[in-house]
PDB file of N, H, CA, C and O in Angstrom:
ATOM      1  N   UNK A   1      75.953 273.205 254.520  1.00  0.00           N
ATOM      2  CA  UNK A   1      75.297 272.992 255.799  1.00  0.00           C
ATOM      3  C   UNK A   1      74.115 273.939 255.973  1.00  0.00           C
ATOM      4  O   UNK A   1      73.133 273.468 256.547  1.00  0.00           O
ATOM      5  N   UNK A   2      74.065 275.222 255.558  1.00  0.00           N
ATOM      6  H   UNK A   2      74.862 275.605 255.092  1.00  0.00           H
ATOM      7  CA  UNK A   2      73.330 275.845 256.129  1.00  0.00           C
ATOM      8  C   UNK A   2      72.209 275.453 254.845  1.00  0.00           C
ATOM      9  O   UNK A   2      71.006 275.675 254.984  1.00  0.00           O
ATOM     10  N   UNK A   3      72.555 275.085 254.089  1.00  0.00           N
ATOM     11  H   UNK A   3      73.532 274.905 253.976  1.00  0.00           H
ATOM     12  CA  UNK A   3      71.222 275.400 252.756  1.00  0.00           C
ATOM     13  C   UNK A   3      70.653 274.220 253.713  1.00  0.00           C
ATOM     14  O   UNK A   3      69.726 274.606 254.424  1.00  0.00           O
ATOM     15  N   UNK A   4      71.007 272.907 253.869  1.00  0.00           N
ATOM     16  H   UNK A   4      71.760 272.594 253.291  1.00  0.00           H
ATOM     17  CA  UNK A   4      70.085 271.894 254.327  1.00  0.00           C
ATOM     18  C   UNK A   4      69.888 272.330 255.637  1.00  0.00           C
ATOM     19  O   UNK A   4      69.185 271.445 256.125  1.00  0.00           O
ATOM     20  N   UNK A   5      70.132 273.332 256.657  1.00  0.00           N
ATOM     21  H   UNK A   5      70.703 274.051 256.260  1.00  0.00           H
ATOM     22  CA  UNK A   5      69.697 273.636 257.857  1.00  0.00           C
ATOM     23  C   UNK A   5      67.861 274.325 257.493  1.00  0.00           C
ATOM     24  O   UNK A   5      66.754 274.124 257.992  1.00  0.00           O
ATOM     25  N   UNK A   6      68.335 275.072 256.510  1.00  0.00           N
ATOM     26  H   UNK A   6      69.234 275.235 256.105  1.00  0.00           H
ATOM     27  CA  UNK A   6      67.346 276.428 256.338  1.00  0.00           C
ATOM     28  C   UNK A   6      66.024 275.115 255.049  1.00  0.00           C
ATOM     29  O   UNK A   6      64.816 275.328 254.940  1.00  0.00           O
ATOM     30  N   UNK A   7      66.465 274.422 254.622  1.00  0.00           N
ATOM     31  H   UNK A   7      67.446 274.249 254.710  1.00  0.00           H
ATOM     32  CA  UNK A   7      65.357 273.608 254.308  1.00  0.00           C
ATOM     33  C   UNK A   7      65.316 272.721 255.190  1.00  0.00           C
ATOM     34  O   UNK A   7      64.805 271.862 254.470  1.00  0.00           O
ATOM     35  N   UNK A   8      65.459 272.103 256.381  1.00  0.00           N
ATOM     36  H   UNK A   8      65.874 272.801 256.966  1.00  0.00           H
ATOM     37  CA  UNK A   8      64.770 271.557 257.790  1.00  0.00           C
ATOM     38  C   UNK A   8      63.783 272.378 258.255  1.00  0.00           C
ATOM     39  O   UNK A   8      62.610 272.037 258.414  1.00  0.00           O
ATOM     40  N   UNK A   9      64.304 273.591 258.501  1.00  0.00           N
ATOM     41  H   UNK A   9      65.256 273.867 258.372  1.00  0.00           H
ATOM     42  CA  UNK A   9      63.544 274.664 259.114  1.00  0.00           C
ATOM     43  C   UNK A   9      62.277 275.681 258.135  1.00  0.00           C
ATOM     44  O   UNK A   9      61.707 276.625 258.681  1.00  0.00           O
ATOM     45  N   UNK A  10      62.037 275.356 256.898  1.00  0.00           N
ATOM     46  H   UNK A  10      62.501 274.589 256.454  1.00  0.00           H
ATOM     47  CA  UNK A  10      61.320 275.643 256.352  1.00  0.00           C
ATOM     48  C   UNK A  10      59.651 274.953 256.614  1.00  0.00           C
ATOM     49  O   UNK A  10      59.254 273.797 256.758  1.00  0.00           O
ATOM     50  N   UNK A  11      58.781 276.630 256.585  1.00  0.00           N
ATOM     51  H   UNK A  11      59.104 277.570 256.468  1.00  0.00           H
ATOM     52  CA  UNK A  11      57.234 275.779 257.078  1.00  0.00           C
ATOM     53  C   UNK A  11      56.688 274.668 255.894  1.00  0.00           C
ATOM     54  O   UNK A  11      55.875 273.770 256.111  1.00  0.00           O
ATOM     55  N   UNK A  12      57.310 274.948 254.659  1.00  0.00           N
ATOM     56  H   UNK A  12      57.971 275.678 254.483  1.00  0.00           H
ATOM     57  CA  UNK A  12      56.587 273.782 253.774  1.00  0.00           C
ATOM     58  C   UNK A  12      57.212 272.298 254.420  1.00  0.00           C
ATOM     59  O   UNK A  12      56.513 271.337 254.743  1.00  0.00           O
ATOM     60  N   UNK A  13      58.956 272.392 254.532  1.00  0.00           N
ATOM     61  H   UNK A  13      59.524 273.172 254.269  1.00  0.00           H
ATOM     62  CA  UNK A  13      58.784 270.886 255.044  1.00  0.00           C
ATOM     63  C   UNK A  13      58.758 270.488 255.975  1.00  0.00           C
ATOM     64  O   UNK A  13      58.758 269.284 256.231  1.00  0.00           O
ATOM     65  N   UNK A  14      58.721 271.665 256.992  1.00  0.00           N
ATOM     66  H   UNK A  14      58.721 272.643 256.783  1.00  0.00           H
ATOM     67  CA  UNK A  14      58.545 271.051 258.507  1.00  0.00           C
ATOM     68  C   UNK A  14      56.731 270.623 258.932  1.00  0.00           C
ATOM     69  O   UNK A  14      56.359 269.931 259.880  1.00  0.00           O
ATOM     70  N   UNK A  15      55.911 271.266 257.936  1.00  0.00           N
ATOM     71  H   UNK A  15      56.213 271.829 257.167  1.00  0.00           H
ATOM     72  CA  UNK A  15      54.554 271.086 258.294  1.00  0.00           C
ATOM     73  C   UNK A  15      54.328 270.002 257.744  1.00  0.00           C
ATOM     74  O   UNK A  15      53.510 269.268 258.299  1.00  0.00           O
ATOM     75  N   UNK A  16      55.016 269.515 256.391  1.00  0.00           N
ATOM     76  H   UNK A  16      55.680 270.111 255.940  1.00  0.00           H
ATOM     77  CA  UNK A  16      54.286 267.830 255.534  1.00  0.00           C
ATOM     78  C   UNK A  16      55.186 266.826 255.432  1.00  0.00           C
ATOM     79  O   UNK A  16      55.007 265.958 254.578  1.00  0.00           O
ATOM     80  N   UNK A  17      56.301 266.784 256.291  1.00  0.00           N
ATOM     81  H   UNK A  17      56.446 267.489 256.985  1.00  0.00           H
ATOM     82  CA  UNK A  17      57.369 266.056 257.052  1.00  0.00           C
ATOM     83  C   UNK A  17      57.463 265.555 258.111  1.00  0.00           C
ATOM     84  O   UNK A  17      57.271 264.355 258.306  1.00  0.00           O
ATOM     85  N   UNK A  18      57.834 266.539 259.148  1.00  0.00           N
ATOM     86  H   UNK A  18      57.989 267.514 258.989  1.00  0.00           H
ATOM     87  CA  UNK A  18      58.408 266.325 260.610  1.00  0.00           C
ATOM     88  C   UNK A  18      57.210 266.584 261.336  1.00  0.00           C
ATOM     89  O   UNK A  18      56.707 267.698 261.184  1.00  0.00           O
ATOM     90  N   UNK A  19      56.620 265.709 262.149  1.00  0.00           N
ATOM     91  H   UNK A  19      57.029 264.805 262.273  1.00  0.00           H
ATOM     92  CA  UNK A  19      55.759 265.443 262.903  1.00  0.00           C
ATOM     93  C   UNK A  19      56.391 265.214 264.323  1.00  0.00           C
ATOM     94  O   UNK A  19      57.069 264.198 264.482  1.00  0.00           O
ATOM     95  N   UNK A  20      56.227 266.032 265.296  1.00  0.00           N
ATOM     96  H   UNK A  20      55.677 266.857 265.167  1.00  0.00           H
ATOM     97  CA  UNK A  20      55.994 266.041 266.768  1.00  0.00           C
ATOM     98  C   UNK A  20      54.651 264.346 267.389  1.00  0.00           C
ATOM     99  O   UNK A  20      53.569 263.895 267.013  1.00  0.00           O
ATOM    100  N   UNK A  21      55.663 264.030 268.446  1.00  0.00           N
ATOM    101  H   UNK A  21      56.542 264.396 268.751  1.00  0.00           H
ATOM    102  CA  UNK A  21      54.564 263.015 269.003  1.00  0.00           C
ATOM    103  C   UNK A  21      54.190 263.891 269.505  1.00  0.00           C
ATOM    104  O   UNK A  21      54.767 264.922 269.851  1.00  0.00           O
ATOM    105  N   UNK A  22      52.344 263.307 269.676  1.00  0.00           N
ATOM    106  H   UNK A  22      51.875 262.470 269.395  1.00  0.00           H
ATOM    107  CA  UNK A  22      51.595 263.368 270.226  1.00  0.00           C
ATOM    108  C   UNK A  22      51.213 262.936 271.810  1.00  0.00           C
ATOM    109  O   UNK A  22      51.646 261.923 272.359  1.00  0.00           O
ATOM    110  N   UNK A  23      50.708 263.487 272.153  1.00  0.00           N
ATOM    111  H   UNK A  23      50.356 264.310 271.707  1.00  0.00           H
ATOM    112  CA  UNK A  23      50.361 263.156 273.730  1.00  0.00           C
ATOM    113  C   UNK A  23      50.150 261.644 273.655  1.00  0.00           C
ATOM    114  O   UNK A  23      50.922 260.998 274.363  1.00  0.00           O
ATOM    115  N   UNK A  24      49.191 260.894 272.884  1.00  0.00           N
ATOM    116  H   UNK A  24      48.564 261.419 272.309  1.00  0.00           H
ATOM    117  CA  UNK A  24      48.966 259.919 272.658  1.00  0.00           C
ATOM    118  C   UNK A  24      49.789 258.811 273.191  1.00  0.00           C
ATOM    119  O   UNK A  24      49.368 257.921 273.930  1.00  0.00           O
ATOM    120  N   UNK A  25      51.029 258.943 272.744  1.00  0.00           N
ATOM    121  H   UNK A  25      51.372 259.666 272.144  1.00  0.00           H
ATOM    122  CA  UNK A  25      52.026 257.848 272.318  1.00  0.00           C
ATOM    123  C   UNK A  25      52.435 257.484 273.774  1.00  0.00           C
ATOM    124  O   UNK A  25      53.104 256.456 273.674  1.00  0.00           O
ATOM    125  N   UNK A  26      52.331 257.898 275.257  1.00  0.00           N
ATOM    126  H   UNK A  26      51.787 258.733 275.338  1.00  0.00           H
ATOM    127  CA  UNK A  26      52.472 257.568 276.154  1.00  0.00           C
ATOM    128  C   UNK A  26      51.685 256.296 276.632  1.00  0.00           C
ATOM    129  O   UNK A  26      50.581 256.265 277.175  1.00  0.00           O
ATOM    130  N   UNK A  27      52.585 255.168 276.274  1.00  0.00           N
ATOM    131  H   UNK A  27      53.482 255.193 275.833  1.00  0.00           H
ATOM    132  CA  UNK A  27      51.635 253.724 276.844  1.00  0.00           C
ATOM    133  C   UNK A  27      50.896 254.132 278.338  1.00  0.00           C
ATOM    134  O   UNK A  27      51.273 254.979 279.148  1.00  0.00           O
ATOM    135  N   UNK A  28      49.541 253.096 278.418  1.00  0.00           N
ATOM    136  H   UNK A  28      49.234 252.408 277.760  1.00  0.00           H
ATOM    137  CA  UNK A  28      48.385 253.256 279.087  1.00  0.00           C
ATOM    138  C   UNK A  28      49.179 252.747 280.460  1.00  0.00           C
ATOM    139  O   UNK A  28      49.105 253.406 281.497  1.00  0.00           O
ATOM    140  N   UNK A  29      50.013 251.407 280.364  1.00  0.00           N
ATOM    141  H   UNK A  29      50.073 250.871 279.521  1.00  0.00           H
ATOM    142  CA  UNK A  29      50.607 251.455 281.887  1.00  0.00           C
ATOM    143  C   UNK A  29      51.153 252.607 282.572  1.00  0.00           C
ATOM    144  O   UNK A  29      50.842 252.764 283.753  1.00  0.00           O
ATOM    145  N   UNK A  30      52.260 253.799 281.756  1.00  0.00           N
ATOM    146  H   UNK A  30      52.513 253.671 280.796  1.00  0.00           H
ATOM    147  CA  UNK A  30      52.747 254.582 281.772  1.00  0.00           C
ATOM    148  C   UNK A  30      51.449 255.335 282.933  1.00  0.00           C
ATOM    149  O   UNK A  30      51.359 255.327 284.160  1.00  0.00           O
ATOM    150  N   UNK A  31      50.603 255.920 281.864  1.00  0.00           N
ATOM    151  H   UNK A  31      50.677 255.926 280.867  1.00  0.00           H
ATOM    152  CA  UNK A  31      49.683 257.057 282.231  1.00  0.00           C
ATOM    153  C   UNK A  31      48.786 256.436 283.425  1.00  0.00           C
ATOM    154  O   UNK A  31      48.205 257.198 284.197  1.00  0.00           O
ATOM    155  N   UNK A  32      48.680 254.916 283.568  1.00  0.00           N
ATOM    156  H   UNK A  32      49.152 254.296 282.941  1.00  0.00           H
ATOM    157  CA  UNK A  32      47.867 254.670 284.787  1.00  0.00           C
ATOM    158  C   UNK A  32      48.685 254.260 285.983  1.00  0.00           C
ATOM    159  O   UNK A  32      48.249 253.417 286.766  1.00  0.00           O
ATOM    160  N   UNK A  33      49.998 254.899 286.164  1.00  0.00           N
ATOM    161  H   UNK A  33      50.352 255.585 285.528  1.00  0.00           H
ATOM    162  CA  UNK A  33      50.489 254.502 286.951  1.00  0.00           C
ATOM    163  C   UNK A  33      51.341 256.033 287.434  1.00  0.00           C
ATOM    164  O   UNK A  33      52.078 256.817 286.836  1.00  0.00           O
ATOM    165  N   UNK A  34      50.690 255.932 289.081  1.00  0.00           N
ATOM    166  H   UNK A  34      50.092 255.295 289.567  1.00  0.00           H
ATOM    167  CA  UNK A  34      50.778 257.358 289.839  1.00  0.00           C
ATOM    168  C   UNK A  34      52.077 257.803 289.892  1.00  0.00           C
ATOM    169  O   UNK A  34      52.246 259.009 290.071  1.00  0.00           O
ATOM    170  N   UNK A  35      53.400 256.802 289.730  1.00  0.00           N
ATOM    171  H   UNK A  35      53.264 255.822 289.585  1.00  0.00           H
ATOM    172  CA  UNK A  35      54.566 256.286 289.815  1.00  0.00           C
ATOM    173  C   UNK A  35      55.109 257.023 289.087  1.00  0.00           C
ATOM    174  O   UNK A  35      55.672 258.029 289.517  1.00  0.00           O
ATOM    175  N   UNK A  36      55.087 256.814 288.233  1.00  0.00           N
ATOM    176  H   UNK A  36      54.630 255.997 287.884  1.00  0.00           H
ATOM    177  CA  UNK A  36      55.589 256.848 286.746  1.00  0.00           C
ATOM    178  C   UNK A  36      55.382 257.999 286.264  1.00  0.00           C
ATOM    179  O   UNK A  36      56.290 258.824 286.372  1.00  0.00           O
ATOM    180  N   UNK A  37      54.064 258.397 285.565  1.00  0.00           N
ATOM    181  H   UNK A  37      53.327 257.727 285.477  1.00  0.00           H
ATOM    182  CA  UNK A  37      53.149 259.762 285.038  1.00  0.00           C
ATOM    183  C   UNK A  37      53.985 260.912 285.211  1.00  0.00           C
ATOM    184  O   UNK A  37      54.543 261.459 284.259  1.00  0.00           O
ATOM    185  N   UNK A  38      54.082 261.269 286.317  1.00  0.00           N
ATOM    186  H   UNK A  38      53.629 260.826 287.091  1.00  0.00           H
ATOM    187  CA  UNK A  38      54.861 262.384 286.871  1.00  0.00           C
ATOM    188  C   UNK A  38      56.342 262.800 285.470  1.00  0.00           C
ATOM    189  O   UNK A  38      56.732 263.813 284.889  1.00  0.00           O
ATOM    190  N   UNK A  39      56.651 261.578 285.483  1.00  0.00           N
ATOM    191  H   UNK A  39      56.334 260.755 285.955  1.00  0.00           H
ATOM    192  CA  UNK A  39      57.566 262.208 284.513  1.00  0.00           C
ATOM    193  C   UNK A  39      58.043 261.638 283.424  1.00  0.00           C
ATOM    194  O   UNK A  39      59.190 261.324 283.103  1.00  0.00           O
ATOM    195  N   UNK A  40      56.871 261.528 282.815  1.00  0.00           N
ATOM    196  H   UNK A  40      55.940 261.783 283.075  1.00  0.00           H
ATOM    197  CA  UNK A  40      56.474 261.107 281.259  1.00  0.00           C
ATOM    198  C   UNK A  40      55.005 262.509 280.533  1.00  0.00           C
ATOM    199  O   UNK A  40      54.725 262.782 279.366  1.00  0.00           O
ATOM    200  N   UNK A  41      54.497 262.987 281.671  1.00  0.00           N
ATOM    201  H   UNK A  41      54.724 262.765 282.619  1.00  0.00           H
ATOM    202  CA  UNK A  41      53.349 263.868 281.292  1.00  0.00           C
ATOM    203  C   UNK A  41      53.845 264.819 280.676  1.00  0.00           C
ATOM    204  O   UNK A  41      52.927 265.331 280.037  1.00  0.00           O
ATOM    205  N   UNK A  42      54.955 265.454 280.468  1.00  0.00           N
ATOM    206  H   UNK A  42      55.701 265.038 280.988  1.00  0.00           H
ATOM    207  CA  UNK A  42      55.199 266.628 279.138  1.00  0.00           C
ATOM    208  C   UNK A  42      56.027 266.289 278.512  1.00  0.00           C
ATOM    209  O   UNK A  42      56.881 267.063 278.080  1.00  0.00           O
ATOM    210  N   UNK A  43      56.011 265.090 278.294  1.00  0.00           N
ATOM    211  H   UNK A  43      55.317 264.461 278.645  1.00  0.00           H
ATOM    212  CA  UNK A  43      57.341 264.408 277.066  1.00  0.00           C
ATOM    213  C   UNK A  43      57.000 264.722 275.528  1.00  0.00           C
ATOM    214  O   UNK A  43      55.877 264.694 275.026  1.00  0.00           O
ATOM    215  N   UNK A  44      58.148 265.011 274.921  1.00  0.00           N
ATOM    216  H   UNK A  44      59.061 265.034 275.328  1.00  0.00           H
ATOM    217  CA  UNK A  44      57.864 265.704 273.250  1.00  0.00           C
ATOM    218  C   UNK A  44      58.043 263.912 272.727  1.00  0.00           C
ATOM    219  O   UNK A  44      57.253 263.535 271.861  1.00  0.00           O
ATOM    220  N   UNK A  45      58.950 263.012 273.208  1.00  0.00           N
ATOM    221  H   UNK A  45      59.592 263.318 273.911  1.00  0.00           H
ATOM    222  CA  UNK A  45      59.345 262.004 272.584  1.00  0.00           C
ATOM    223  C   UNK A  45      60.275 261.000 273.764  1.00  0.00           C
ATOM    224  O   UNK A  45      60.565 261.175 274.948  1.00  0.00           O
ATOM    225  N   UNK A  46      60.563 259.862 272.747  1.00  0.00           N
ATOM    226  H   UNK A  46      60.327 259.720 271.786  1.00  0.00           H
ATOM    227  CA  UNK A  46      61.709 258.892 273.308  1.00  0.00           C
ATOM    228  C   UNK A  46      62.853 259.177 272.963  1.00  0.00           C
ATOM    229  O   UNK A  46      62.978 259.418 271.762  1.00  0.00           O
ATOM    230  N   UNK A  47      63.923 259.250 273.705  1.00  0.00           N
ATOM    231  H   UNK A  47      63.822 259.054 274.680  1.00  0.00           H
ATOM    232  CA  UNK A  47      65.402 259.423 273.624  1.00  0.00           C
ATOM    233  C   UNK A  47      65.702 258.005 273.368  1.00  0.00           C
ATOM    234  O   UNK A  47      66.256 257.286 274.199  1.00  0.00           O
ATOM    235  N   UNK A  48      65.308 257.599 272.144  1.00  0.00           N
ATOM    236  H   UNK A  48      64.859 258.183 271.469  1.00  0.00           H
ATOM    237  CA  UNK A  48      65.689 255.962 272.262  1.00  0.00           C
ATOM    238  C   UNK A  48      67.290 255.682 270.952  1.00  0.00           C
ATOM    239  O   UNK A  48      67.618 254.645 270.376  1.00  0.00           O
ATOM    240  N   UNK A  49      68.005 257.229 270.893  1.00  0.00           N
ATOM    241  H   UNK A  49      67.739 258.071 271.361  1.00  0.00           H
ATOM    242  CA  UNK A  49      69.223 257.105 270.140  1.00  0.00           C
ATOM    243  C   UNK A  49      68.693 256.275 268.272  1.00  0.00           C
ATOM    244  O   UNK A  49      69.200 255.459 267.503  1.00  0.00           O
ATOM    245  N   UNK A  50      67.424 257.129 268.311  1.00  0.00           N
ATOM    246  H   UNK A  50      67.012 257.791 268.937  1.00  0.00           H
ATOM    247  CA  UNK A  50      66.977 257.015 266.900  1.00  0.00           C
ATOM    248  C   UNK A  50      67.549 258.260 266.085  1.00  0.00           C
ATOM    249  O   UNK A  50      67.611 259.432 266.457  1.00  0.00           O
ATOM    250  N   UNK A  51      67.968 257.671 264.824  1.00  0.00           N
ATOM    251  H   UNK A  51      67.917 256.718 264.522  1.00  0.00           H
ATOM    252  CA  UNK A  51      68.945 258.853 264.045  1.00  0.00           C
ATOM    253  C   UNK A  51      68.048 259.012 262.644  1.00  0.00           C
ATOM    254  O   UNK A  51      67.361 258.089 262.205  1.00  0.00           O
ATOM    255  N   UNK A  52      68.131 259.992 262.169  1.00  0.00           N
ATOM    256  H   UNK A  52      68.689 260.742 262.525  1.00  0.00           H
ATOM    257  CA  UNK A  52      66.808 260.260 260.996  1.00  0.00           C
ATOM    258  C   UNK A  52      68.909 260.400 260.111  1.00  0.00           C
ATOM    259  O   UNK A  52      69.703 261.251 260.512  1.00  0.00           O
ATOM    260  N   UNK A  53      69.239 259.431 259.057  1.00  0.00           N
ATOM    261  H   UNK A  53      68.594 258.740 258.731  1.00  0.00           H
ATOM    262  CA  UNK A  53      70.096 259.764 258.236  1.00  0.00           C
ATOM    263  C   UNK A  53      69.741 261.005 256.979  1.00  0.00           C
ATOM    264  O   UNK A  53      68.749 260.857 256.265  1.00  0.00           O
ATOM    265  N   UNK A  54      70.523 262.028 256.839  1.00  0.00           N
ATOM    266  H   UNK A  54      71.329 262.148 257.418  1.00  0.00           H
ATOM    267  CA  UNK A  54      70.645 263.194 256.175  1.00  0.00           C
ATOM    268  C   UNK A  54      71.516 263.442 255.514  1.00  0.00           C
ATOM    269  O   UNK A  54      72.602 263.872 255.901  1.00  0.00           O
ATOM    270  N   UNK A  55      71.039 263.104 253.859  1.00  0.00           N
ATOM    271  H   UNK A  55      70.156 262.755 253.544  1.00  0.00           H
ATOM    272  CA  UNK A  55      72.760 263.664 253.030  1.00  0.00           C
ATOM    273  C   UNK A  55      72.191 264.424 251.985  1.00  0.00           C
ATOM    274  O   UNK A  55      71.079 264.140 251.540  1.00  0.00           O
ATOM    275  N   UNK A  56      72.966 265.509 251.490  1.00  0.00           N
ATOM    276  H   UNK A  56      73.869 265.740 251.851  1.00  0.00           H
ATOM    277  CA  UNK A  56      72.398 266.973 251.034  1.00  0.00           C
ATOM    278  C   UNK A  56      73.169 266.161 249.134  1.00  0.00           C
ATOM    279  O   UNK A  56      74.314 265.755 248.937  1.00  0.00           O
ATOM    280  N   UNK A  57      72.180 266.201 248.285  1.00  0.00           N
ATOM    281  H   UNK A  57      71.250 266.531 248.444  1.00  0.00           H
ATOM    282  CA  UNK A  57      72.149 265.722 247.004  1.00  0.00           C
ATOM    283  C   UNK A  57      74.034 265.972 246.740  1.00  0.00           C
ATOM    284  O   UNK A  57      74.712 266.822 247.318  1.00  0.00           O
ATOM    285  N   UNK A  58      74.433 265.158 245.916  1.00  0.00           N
ATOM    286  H   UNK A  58      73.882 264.468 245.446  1.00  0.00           H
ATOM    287  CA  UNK A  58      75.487 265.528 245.074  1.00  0.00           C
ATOM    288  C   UNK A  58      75.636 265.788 244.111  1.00  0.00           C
ATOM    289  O   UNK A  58      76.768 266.061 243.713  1.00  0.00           O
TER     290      UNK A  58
END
């Protein structure tokens, strides 16, 4: 566990791997709507129960 913790957390593969959304990714209805915005404007991502599968070589 920890060897594949400590290579997640490493800057080589967290910098040419794991990518953070971008501000971007907030649809335009989202951001043009006074409604809404409020609490979508510092979102890292979607909680949409997406799973990245992880199994450490055998």
């Amino acid at each position: 566990f920890k060897a594949v913790l400590f290579a997640l957390v490493h800057p080589d593969f967290r910098s040419s791997i794991l990518k953070l959304p971008s501000a971007d990714s907030i649809p335009e209805r989202i951001q043009n709507d006074p409604k809404l915005f409020p609490f979508f404007k510092d979102h890292l991502g979607a909680a949409d129960c997406s799973h990245v599968p992880v199994h450490p070589p055998s």
